[in-house]
C-alpha atoms as an extended CHARMM CRD file, in Angstrom:
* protein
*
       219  EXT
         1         1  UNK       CA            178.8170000000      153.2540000000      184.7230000000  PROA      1               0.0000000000
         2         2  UNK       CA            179.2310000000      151.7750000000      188.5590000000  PROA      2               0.0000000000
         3         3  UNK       CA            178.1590000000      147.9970000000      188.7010000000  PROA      3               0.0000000000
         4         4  UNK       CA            176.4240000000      147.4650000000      185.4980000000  PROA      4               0.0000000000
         5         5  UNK       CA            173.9380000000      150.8620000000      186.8500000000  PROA      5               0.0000000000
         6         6  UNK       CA            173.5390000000      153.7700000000      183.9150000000  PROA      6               0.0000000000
         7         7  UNK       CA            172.8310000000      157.3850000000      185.3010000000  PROA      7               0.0000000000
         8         8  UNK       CA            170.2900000000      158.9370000000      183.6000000000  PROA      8               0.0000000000
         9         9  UNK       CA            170.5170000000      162.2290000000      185.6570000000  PROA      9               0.0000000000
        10        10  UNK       CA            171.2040000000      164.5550000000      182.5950000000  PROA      10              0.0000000000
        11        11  UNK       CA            168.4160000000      163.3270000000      180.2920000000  PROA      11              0.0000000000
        12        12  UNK       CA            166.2010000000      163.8460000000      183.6080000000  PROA      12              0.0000000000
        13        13  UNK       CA            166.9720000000      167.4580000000      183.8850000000  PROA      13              0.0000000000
        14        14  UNK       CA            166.7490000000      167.9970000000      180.1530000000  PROA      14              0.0000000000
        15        15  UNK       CA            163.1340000000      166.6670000000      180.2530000000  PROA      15              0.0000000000
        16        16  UNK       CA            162.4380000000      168.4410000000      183.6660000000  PROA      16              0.0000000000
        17        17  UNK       CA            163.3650000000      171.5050000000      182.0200000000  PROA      17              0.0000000000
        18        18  UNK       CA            161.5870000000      171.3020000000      178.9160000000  PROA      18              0.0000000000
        19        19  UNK       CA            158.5510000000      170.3830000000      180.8330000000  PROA      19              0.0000000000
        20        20  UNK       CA            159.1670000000      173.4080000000      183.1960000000  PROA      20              0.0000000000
        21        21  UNK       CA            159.1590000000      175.7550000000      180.1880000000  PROA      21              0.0000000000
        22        22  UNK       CA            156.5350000000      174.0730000000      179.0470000000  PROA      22              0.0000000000
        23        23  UNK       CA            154.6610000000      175.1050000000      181.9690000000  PROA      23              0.0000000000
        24        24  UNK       CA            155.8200000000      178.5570000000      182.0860000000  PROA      24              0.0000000000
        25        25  UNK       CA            154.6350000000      179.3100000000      179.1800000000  PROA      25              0.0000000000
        26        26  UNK       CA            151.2660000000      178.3310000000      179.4520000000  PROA      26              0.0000000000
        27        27  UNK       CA            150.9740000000      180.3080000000      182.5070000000  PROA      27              0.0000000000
        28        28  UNK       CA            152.6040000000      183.4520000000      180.9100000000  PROA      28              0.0000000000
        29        29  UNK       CA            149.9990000000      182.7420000000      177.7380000000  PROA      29              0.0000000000
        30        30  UNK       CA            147.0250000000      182.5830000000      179.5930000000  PROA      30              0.0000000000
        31        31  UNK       CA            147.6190000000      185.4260000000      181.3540000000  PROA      31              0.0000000000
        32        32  UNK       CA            148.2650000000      187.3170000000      178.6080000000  PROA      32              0.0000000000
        33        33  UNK       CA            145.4850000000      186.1470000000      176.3140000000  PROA      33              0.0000000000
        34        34  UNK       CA            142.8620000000      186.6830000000      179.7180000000  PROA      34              0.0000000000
        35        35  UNK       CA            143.9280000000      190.3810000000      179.1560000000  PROA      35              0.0000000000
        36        36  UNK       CA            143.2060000000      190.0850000000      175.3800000000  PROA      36              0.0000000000
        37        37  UNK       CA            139.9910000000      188.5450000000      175.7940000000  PROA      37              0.0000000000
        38        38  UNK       CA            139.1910000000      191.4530000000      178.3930000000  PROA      38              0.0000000000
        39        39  UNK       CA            140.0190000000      194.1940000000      175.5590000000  PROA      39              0.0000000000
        40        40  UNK       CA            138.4340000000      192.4400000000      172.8570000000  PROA      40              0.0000000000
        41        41  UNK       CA            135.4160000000      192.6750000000      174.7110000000  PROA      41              0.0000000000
        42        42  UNK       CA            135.8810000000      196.1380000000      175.3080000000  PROA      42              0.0000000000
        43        43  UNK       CA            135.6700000000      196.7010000000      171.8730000000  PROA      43              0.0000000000
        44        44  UNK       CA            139.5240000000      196.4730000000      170.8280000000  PROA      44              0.0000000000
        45        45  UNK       CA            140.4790000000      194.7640000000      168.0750000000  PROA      45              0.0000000000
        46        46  UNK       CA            143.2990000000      192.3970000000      167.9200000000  PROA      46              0.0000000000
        47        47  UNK       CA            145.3250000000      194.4660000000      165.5380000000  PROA      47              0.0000000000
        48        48  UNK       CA            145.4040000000      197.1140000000      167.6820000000  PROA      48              0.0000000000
        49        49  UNK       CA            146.5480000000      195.7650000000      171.0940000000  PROA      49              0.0000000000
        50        50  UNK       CA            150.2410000000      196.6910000000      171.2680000000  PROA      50              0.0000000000
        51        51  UNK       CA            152.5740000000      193.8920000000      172.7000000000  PROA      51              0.0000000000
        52        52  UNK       CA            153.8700000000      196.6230000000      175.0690000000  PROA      52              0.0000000000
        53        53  UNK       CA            150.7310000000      197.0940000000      176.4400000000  PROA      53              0.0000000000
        54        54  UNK       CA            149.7010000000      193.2320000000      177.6050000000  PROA      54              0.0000000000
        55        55  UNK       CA            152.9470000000      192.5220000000      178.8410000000  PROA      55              0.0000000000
        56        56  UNK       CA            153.1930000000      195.6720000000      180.8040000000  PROA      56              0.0000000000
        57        57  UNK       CA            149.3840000000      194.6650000000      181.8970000000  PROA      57              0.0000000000
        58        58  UNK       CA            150.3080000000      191.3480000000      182.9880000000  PROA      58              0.0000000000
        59        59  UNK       CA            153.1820000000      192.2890000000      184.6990000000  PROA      59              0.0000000000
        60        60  UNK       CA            155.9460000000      190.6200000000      182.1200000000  PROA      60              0.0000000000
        61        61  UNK       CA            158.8420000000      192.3770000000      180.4790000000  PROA      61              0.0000000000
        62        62  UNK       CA            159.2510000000      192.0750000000      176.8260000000  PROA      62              0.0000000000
        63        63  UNK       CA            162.4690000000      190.0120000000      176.5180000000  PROA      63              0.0000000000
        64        64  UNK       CA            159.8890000000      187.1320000000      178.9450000000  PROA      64              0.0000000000
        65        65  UNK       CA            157.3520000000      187.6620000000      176.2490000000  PROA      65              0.0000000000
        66        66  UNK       CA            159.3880000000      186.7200000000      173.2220000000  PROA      66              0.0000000000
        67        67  UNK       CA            161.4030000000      183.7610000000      174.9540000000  PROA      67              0.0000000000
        68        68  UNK       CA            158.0160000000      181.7370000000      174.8890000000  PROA      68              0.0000000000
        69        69  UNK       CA            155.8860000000      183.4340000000      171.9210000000  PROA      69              0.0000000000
        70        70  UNK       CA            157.6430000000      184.8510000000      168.5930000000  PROA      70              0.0000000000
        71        71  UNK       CA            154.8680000000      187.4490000000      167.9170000000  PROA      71              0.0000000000
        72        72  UNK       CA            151.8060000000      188.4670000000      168.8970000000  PROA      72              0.0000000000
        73        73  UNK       CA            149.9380000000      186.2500000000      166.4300000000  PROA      73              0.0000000000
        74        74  UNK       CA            151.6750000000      183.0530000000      168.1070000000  PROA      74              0.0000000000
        75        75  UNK       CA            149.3790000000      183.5650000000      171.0470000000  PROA      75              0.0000000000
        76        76  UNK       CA            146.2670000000      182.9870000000      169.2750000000  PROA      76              0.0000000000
        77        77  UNK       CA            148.0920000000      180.3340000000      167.0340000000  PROA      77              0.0000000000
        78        78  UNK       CA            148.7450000000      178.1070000000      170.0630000000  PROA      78              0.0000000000
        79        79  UNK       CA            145.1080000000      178.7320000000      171.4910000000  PROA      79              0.0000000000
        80        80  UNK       CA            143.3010000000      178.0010000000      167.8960000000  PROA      80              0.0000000000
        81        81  UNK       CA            145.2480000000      174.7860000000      167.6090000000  PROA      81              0.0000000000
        82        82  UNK       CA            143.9300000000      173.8410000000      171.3310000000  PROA      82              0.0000000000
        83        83  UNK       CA            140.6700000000      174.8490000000      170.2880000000  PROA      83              0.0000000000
        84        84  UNK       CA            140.7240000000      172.9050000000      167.5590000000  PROA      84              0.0000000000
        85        85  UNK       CA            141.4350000000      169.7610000000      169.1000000000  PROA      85              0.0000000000
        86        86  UNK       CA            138.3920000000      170.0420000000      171.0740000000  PROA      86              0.0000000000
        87        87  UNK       CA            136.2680000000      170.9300000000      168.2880000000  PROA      87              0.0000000000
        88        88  UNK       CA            137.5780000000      167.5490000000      166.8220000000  PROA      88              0.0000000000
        89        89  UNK       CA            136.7480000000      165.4950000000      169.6260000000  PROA      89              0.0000000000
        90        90  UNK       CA            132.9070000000      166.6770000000      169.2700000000  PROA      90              0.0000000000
        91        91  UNK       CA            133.1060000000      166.2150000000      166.1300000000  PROA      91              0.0000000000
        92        92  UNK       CA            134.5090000000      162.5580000000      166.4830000000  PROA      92              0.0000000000
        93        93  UNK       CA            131.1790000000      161.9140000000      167.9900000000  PROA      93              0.0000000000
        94        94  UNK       CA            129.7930000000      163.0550000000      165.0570000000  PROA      94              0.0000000000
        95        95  UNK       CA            131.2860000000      161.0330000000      163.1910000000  PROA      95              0.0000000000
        96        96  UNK       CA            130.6580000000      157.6760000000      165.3000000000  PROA      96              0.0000000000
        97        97  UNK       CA            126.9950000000      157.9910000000      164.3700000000  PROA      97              0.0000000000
        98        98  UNK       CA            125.8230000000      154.8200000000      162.5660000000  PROA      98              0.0000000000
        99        99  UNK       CA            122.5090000000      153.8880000000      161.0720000000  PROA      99              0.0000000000
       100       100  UNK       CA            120.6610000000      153.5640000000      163.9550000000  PROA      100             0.0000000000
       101       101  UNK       CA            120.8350000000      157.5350000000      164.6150000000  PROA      101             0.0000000000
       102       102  UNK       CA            118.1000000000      159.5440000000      165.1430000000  PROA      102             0.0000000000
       103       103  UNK       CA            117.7330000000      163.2190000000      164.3510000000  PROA      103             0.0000000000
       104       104  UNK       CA            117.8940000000      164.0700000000      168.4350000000  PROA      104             0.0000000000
       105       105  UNK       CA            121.4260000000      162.0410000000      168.2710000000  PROA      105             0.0000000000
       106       106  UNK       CA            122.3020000000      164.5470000000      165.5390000000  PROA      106             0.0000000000
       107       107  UNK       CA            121.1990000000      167.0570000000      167.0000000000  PROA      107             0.0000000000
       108       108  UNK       CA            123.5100000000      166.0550000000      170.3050000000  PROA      108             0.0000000000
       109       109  UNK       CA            126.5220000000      165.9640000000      168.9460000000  PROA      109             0.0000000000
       110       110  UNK       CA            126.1940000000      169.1510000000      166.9500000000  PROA      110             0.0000000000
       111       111  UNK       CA            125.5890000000      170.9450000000      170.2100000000  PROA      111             0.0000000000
       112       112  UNK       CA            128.5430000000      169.6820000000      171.3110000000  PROA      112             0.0000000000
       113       113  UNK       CA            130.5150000000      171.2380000000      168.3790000000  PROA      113             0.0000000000
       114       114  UNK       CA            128.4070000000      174.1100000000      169.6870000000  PROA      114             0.0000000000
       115       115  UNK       CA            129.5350000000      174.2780000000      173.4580000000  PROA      115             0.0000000000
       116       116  UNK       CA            133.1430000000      173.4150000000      172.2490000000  PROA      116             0.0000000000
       117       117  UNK       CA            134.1220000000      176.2190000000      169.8860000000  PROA      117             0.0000000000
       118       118  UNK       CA            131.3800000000      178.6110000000      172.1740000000  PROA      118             0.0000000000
       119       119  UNK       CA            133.6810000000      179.6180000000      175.4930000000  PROA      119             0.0000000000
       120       120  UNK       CA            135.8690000000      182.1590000000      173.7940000000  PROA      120             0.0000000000
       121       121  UNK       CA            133.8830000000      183.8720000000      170.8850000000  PROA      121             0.0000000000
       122       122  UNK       CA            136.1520000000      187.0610000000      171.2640000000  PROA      122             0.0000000000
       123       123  UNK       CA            139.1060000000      185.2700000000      170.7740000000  PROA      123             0.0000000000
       124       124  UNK       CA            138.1220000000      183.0370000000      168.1770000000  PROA      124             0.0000000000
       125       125  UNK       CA            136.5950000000      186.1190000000      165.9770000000  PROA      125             0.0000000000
       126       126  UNK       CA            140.3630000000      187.6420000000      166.6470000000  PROA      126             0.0000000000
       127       127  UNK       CA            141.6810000000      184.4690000000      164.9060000000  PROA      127             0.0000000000
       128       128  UNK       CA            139.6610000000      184.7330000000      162.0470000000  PROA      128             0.0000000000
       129       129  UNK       CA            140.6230000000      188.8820000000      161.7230000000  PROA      129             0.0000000000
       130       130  UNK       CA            144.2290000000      187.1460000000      161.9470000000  PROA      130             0.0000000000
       131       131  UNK       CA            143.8750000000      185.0740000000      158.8670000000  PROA      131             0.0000000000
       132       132  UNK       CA            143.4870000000      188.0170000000      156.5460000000  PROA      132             0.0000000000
       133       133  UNK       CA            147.2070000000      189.1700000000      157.7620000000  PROA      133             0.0000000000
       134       134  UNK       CA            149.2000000000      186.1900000000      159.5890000000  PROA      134             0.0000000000
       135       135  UNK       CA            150.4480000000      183.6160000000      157.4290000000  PROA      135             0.0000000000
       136       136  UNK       CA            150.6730000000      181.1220000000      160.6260000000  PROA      136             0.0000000000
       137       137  UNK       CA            147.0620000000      181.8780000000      161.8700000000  PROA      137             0.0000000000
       138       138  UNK       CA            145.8110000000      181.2630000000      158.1940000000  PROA      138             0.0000000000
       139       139  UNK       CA            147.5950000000      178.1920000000      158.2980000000  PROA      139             0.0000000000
       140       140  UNK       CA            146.3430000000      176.6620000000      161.1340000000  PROA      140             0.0000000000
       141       141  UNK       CA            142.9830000000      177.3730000000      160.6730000000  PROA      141             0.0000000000
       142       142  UNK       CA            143.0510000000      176.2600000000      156.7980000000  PROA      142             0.0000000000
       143       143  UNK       CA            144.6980000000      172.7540000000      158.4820000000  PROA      143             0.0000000000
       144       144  UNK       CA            142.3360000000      172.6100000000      161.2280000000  PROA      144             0.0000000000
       145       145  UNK       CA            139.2230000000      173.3320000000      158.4060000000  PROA      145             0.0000000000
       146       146  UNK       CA            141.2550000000      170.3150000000      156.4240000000  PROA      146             0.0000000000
       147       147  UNK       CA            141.2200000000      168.0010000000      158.9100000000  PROA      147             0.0000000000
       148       148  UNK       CA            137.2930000000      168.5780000000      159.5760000000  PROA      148             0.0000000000
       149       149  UNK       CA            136.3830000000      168.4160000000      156.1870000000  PROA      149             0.0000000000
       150       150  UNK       CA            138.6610000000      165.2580000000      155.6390000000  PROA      150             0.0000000000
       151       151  UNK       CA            137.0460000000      163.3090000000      158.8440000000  PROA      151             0.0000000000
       152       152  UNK       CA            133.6470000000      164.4090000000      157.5780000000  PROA      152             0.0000000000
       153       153  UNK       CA            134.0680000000      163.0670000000      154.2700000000  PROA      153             0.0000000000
       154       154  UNK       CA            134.9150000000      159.8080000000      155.7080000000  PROA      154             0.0000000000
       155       155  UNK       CA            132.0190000000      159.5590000000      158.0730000000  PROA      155             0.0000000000
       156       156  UNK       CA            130.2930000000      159.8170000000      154.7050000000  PROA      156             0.0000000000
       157       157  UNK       CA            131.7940000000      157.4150000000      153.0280000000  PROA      157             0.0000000000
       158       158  UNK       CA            131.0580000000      155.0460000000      155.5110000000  PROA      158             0.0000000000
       159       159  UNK       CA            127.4840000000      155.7390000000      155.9780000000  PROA      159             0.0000000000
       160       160  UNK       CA            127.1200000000      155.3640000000      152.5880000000  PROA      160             0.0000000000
       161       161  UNK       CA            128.9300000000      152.2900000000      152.2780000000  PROA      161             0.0000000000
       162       162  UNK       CA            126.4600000000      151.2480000000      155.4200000000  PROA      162             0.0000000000
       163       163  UNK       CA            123.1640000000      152.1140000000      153.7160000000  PROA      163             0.0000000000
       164       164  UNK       CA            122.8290000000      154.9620000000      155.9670000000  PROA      164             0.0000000000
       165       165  UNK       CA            124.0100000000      158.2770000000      154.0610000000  PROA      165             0.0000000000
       166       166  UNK       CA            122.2060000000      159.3580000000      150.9630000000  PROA      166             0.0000000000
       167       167  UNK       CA            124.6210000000      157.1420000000      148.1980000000  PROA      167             0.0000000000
       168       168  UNK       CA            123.9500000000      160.1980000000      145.5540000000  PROA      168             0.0000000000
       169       169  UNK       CA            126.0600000000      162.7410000000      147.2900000000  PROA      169             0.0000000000
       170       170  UNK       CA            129.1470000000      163.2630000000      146.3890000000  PROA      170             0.0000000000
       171       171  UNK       CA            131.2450000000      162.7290000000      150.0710000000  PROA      171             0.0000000000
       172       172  UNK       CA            133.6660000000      165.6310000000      149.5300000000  PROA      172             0.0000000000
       173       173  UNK       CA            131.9300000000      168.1600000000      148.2090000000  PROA      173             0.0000000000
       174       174  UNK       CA            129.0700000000      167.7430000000      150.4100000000  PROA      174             0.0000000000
       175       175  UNK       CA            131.6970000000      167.3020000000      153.5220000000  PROA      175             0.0000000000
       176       176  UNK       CA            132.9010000000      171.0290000000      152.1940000000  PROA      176             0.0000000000
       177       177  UNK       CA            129.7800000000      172.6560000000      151.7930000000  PROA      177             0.0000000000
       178       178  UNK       CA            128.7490000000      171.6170000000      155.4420000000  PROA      178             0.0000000000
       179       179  UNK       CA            131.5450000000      172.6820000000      156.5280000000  PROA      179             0.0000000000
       180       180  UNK       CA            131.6610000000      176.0530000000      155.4130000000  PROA      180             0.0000000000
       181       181  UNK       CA            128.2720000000      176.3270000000      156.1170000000  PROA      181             0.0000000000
       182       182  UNK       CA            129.0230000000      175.4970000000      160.3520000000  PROA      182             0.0000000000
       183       183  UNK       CA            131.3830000000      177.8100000000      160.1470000000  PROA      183             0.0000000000
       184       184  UNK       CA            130.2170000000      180.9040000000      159.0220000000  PROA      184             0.0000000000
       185       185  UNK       CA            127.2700000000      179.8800000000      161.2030000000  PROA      185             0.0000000000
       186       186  UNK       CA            128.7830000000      179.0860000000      164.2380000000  PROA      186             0.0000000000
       187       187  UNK       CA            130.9290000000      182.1620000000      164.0260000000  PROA      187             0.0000000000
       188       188  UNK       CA            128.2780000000      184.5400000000      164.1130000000  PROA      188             0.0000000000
       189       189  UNK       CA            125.9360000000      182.1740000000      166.2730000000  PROA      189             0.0000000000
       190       190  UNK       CA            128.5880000000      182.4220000000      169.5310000000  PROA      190             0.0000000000
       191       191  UNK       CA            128.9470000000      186.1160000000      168.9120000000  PROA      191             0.0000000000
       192       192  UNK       CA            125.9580000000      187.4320000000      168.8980000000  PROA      192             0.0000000000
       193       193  UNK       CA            123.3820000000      185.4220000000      169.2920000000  PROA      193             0.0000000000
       194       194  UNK       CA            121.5490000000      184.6090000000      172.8330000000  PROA      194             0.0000000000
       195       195  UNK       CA            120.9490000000      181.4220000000      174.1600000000  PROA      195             0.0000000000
       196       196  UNK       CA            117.4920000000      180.8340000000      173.1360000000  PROA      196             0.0000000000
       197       197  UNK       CA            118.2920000000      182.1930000000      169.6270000000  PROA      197             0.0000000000
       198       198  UNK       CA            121.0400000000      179.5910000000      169.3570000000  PROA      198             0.0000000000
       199       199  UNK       CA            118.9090000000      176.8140000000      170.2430000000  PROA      199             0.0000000000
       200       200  UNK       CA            116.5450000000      177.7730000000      167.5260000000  PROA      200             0.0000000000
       201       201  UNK       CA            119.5340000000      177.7550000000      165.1860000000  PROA      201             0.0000000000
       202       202  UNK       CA            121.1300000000      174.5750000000      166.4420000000  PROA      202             0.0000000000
       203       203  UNK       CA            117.3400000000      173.3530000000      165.7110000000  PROA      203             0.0000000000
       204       204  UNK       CA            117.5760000000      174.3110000000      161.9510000000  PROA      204             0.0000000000
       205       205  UNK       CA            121.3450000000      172.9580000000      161.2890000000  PROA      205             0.0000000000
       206       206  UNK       CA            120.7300000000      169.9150000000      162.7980000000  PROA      206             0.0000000000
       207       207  UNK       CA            117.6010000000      169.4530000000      160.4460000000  PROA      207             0.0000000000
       208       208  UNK       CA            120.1200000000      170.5690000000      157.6690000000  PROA      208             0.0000000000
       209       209  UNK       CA            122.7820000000      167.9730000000      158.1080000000  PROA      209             0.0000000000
       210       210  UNK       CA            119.6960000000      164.9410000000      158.7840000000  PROA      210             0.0000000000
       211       211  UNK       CA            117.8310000000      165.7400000000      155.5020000000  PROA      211             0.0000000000
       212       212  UNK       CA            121.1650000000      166.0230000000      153.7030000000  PROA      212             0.0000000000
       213       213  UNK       CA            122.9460000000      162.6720000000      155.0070000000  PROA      213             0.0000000000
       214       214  UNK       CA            120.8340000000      160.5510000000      156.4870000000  PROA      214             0.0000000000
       215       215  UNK       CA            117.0940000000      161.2690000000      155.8080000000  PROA      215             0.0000000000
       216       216  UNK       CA            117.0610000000      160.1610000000      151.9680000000  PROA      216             0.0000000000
       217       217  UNK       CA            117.5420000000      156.6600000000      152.8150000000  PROA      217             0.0000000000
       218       218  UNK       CA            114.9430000000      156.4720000000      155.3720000000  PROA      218             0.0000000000
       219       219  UNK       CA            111.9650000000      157.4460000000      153.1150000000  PROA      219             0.0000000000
């Protein structure tokens, strides 16, 4: 201490490091995961890419690898929860609806749940192969299927509450059975689907999820 002045220079590099590894190793994972997505579509599955083989593909050594990622599985653990967060965000818009929605607003914000989880299909079907091995991928997708279902159930609550959600469902179970339902749906939908076909299904769940919630109380 020099007139009443406190040097901060070692917490400075502390947090310029940390944010420097930070950095590195978001470069180093999507370079890596570019090349998985590349073999995935080439008919690979995710189980079978060696860690030997990306790494020498991207250009890394090993001993880089495994400073920033502690398995293979880590990669797509760190992408899903990314993902996620996105999917969230769509689905807080969801979730804002109030009674003056119509079935086009639906409709709206479920196709942006649709254009959010739709960019990587290869990758998210690898995370979903992942869950019947990886305790951490099963994890995070059983938290990030939580946290839906939980925000769900509250924009039900609400509505009903509101006078705009049917009052006879029951919030939870109904928030779990359309969740499930998007799921299953959406994960074959991105897949293999084409674009004209999706619209047609985006059509159908959209009717789904008005003449569940909200249509009852407007007859």
């Amino acid at each position: 201490m020099a007139g009443g002045t406190v040097h901060h220079d070692g917490v400075d590099e502390k947090v310029d490091g940390r944010a420097t590894r930070a950095r590195r190793r978001d470069e180093t994972r999507t370079r890596v995961l570019d090349i998985v997505e590349r073999r995935l579509r080439d008919g690979e599955t995710f189980a079978d890419i060696k860690v030997g083989e990306l790494v020498a593909e991207a250009g890394l050594s090993r001993t880089t690898f495994y400073v920033y990622f502690p398995d293979k599985a880590d990669l797509l653990r760190a992408w899903y929860d990314e993902v996620s967060d996105s999917i969230m965000a769509a689905a807080g818009r969801w979730w804002s609806l109030d009674g003056t929605a119509t079935v086009d607003d639906v409709r709206a914000v479920l196709r942006g749940i649709v254009d959010a989880y739709r960019p990587h299909p290869e990758l998210m079907a690898a995370t979903h192969e992942a869950v019947g091995y990886d305790r951490g991928v099963r994890a995070a997708v059983e938290d990030a299927m939580s946290r839906y279902i939980t925000g769900l159930t509250e924009h039900i609550t609400a509505g009903q509450r509101a006078g705009f959600v049917d009052p006879a469902l029951p919030a939870a179970e109904t928030a779990y059975w359309l969740q499930w339902m998007a799921e299953r749906g959406l994960h074959r939908m991105v897949r293999v689907e084409e674009e004209r076909r999706t619209d047609a299904l985006l059509d159908a769940y959209s009717r789904i999820v008005w003449n569940t919630l909200y249509a009852p109380v407007q007859r």
